[in-house]
MARSE-229052 format. One record per residue (C-alpha): residue number from 1; x, y, z; residue in one letter. Coordinates in steps of 0.2 Angstrom, whole numbers, plus 2048, in hexadecimal, padded with zeros to 3 digits. Layout:
BEGIN
{NUM,{X,Y,Z},"A"}
...
This chain:
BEGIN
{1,{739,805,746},"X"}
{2,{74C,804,745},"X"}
{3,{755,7FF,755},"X"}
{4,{75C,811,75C},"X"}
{5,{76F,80C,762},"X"}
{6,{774,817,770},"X"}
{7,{783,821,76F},"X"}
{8,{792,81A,777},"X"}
{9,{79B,828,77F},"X"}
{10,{7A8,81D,787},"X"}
{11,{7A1,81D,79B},"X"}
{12,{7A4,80F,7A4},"X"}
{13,{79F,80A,7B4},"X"}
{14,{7AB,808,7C3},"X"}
{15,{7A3,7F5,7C4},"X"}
{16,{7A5,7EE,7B2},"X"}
{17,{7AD,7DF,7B0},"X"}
{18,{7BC,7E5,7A8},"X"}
{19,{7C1,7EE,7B6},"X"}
{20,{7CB,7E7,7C2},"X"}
{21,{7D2,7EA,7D4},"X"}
{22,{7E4,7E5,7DD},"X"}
{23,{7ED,7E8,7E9},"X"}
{24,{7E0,7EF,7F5},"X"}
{25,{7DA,7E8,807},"X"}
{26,{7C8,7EC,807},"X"}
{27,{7BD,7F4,7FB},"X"}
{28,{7A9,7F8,7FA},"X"}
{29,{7A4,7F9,7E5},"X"}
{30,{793,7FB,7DF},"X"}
{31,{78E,802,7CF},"X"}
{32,{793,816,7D5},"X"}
{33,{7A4,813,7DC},"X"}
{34,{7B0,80B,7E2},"X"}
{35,{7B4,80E,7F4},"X"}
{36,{7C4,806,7FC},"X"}
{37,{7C8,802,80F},"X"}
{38,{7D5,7FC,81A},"X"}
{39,{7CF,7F3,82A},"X"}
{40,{7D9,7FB,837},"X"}
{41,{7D0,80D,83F},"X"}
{42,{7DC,817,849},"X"}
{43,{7D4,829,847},"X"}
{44,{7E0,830,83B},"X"}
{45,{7D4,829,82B},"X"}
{46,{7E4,81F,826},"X"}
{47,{7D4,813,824},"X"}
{48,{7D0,81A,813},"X"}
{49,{7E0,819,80B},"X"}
{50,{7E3,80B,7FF},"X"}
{51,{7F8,80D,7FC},"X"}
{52,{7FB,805,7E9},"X"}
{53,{7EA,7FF,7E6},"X"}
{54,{7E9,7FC,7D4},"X"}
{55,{7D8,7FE,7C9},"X"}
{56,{7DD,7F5,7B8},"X"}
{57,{7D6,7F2,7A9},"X"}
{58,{7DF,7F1,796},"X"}
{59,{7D6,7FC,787},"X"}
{60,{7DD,804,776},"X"}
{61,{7D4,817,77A},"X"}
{62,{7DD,825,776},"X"}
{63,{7D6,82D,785},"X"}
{64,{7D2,828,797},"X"}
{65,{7CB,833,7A2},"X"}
{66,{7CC,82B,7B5},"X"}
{67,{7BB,830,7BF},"X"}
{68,{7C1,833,7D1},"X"}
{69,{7BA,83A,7E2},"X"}
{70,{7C7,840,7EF},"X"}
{71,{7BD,83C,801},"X"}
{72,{7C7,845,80B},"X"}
{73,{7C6,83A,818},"X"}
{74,{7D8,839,81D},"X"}
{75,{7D7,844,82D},"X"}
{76,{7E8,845,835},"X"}
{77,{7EF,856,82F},"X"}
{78,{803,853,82D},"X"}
{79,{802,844,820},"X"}
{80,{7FD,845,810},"X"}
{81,{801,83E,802},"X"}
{82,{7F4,83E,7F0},"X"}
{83,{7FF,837,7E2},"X"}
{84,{7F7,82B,7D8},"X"}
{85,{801,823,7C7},"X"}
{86,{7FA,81D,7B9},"X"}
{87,{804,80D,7B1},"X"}
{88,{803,80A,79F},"X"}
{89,{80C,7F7,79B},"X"}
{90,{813,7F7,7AF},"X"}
{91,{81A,808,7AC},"X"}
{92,{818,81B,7B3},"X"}
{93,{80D,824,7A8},"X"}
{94,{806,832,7B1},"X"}
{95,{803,839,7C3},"X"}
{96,{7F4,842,7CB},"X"}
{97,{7F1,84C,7D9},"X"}
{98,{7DF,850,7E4},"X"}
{99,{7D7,860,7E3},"X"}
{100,{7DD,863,7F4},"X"}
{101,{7D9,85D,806},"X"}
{102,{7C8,862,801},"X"}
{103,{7BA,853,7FD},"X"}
{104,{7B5,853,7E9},"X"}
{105,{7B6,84B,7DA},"X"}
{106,{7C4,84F,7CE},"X"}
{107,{7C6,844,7BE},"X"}
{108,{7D8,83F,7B9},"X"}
{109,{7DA,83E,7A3},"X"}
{110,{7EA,836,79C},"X"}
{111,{7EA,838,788},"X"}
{112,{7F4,82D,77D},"X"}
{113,{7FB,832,768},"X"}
{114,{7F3,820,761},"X"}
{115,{7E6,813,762},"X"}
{116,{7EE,801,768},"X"}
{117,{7EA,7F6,777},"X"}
{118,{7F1,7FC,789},"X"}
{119,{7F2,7F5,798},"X"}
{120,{7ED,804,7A4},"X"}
{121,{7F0,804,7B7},"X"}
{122,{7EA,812,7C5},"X"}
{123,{7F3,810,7D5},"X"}
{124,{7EC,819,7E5},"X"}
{125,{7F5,824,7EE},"X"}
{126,{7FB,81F,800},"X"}
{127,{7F3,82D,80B},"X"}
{128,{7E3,833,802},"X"}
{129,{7D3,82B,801},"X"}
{130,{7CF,82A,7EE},"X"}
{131,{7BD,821,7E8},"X"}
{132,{7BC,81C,7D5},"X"}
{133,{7AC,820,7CA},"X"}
{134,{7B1,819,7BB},"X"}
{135,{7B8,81B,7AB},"X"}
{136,{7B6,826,79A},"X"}
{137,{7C0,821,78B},"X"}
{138,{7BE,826,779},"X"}
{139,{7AF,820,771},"X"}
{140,{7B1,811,76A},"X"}
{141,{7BF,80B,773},"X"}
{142,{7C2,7F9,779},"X"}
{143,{7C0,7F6,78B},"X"}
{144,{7C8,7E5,790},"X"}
{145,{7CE,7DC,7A1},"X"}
{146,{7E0,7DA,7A6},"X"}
{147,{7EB,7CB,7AA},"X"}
{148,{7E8,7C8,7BA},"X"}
{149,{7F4,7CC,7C7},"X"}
{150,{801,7C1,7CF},"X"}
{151,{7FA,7B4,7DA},"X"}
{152,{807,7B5,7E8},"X"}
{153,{803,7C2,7F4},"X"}
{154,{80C,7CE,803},"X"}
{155,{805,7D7,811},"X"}
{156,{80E,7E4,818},"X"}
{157,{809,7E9,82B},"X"}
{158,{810,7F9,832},"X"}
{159,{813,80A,837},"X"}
{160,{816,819,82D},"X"}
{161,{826,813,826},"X"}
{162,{81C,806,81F},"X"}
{163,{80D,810,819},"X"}
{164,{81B,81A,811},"X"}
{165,{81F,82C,815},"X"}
{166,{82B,835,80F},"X"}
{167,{828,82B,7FE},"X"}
{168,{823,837,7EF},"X"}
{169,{815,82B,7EB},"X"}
{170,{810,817,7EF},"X"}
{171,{818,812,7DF},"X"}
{172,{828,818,7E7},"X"}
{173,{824,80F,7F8},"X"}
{174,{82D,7FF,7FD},"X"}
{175,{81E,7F3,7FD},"X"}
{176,{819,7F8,7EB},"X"}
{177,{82C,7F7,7E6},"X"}
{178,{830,7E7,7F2},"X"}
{179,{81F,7E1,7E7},"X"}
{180,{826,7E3,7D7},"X"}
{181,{834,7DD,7D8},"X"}
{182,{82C,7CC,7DF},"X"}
{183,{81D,7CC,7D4},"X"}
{184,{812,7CB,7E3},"X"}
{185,{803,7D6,7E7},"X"}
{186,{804,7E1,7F4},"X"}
{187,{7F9,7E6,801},"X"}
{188,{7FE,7F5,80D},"X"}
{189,{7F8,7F3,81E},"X"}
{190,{806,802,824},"X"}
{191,{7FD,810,830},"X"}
{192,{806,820,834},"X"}
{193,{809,81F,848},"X"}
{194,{804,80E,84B},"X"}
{195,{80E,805,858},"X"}
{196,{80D,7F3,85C},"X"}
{197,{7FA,7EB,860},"X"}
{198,{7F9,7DC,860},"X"}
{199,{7E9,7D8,856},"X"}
{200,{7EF,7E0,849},"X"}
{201,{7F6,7CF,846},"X"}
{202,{7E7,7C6,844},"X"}
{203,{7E0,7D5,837},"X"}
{204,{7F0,7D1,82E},"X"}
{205,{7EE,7BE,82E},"X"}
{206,{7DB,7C0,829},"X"}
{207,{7DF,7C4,816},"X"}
{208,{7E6,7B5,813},"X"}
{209,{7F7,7BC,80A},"X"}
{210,{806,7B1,806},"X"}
{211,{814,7BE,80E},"X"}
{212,{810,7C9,81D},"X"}
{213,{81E,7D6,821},"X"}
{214,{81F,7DE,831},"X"}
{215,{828,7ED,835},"X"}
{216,{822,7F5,847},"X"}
{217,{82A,7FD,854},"X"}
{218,{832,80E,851},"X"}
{219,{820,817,85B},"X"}
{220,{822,80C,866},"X"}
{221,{835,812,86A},"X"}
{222,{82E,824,86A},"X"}
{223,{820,821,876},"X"}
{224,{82D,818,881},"X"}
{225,{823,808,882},"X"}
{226,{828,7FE,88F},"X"}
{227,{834,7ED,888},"X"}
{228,{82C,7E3,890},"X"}
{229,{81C,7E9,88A},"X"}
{230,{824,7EB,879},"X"}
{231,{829,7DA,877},"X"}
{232,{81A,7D0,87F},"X"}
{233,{80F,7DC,871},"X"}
{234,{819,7D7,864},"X"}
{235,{819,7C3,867},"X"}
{236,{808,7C4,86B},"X"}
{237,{806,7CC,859},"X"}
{238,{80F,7C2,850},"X"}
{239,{806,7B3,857},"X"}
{240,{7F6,7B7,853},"X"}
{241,{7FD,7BB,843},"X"}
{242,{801,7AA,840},"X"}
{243,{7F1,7A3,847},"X"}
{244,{7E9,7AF,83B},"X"}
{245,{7F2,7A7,82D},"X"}
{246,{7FA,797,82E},"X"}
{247,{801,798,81F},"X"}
{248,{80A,7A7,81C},"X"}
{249,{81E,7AE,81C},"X"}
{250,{821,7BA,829},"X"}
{251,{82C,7C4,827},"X"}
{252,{830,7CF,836},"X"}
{253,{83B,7DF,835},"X"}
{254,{842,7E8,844},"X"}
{255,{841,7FB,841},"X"}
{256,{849,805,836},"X"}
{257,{85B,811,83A},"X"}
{258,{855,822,843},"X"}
{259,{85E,831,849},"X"}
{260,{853,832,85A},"X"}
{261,{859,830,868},"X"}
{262,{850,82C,87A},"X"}
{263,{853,824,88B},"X"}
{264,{84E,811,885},"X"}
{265,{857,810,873},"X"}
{266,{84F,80B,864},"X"}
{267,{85C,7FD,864},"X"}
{268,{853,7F6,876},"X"}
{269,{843,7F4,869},"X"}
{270,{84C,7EA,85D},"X"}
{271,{851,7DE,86A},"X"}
{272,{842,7DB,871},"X"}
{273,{839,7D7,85E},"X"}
{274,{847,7CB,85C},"X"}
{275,{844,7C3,86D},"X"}
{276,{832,7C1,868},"X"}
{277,{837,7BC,858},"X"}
{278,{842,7AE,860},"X"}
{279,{835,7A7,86A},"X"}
{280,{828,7A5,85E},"X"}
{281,{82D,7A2,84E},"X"}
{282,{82C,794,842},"X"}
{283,{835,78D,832},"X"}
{284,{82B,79A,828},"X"}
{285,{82E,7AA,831},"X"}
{286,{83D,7B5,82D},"X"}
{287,{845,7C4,837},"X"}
{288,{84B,7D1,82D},"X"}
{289,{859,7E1,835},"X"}
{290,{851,7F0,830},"X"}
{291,{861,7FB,835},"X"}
{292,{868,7F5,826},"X"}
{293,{85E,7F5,81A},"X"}
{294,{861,809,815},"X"}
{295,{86F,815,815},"X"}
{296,{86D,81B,828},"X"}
{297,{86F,82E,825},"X"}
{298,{863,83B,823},"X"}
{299,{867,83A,810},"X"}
{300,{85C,829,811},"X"}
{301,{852,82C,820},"X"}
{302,{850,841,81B},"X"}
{303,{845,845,82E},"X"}
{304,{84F,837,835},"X"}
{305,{841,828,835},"X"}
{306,{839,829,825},"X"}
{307,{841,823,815},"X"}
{308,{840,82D,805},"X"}
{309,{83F,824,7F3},"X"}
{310,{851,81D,7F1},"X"}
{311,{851,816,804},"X"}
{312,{841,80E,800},"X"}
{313,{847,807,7F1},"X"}
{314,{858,802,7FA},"X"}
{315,{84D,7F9,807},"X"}
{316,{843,7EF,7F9},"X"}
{317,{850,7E9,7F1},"X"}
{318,{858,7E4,805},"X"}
{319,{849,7DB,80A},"X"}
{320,{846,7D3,7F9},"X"}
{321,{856,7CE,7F8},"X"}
{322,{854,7C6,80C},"X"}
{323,{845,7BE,807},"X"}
{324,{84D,7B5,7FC},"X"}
């Protein structure tokens, strides 16, 4: 008897080899989906965000239809943020919302007018937890992996301002644009709300990156944290940092310009990472002024913390150019 071929209806699993990840700290993948992690649990679910994660693969269908389930496990009611973008050849293509703070799969098509060989990018959102089942592209269609990546890599420890609020999406973030512009991978290790603890050092030295930024200390203004305090948390972090990884550039940045005001100023903070800084560091450490890094007006900083799109691109560019 003849040899029935099965129809090919363009489904691909989420675990092909064609299909690869970046840009992402942790990440479970099985057949089914994949699932993507960060290490640190605070109780906001900040956890299950994956900021600029990038599913890649390159393929000449006129239609790719993105399988995706929103987990909903982002619990901390006032930030949210669900844009992801689609790059096609390194630019924006699309952008896709979730079905809502609700859990449940929603699939994400993008459409093209002609048949020629893409380069095709998802990037995760920065404050929703977003697992990936896989692909369907026209039947037929070519399905081949990417180049790989940039071998030189950043880590980018911190709070909010960090993980980006106030950004219209993780493209628009400073460690994705900070990344671009250096041709490094970036992996985003900001949390909103996190103040200074010092074994987030060694989590941050643990992934073995070449560049670790490290821009803490505004929640620690507004809880009033004692200086002394402040500054013994902060040289204790950055030397378990360094003991984590030998090897890396550290690259500490004191905190960003605010309109808040309280009893010990923000300006108090500054001095103590710089007194920490001065005591620990080595030839391959860097401190950076984040004051300056930004217009200092709500125009940059719109709720007088947290830097919208042009700031974060203005602040790129400053630490990128400082980097050297």
């Amino acid at each position: 008897m003849p040899v029935m071929l099965q129809p090919d209806y363009g489904l691909r699993a989420c675990n092909v080899p064609e299909i690869d990840f970046s840009d992402f700290l942790d990440m479970d993948l099985n057949a089914d989906r994949a699932r993507f992690s960060r290490p640190i649990v605070d109780g906001s679910g900040y956890a299950n965000c994956t900021p600029g994660g990038r599913i890649r693969f390159r393929s000449n269908a006129t239609s790719i239809t993105f399988r995706l389930f929103y987990n909903n496990l982002v619990t901390r009611p006032d930030t949210y943020n669900d844009v992801s973008a689609v790059l096609v050849d390194g630019a924006v293509f699309a952008t896709f919302t979730s079905p809502g703070r609700v859990a449940a799969r929603k699939d994400q098509t993008i459409t093209f007018g002609s048949e020629q060989m893409r380069t095709i990018e998802l990037l995760l959102p920065y404050c929703a937890g977003v697992e990936f089942q896989g692909i369907q592209q026209t039947p037929g269609a070519l399905l081949l992996p990417c180049v790989p990546r940039p071998a030189l890599s950043l880590l980018a420890l911190g709070d909010s301002i960090t993980h980006n609020f106030s950004a219209s999406a993780a493209h628009l973030s400073w460690p994705f644009l900070l990344g671009v512009a250096k041709r490094w991978q970036v992996r985003n290790l900001g949390y909103g709300g996190r103040t200074t603890v010092p074994s987030d050092g060694t989590v941050a030295g643990s992934y073995g990156t070449d560049f670790v930024t490290v821009l803490l200390g505004h929640n620690d203004f507004r809880a009033q944290t004692p200086l002394a305090t402040f500054k013994a948390q902060q040289q204790a972090l950055q030397q378990n940092l360094r003991a984590a990884n030998p090897d890396c550039r550290i690259i500490v940045i004191t905190p960003t310009w605010t309109n808040v005001s309280l009893a010990i100023p923000i300006e108090s903070y500054r001095v103590q990472i710089r007194a920490a800084f001065g005591e620990i560091a080595d030839g391959n450490a860097l401190l950076i002024e984040g004051e300056p890094l930004a217009g200092n007006s709500t125009g940059s900083f719109p709720d007088g913390v947290h830097p919208n799109d042009a700031a974060s691109a203005q602040m790129a560019a400053s630490i990128g150019g400082s980097i050297g």
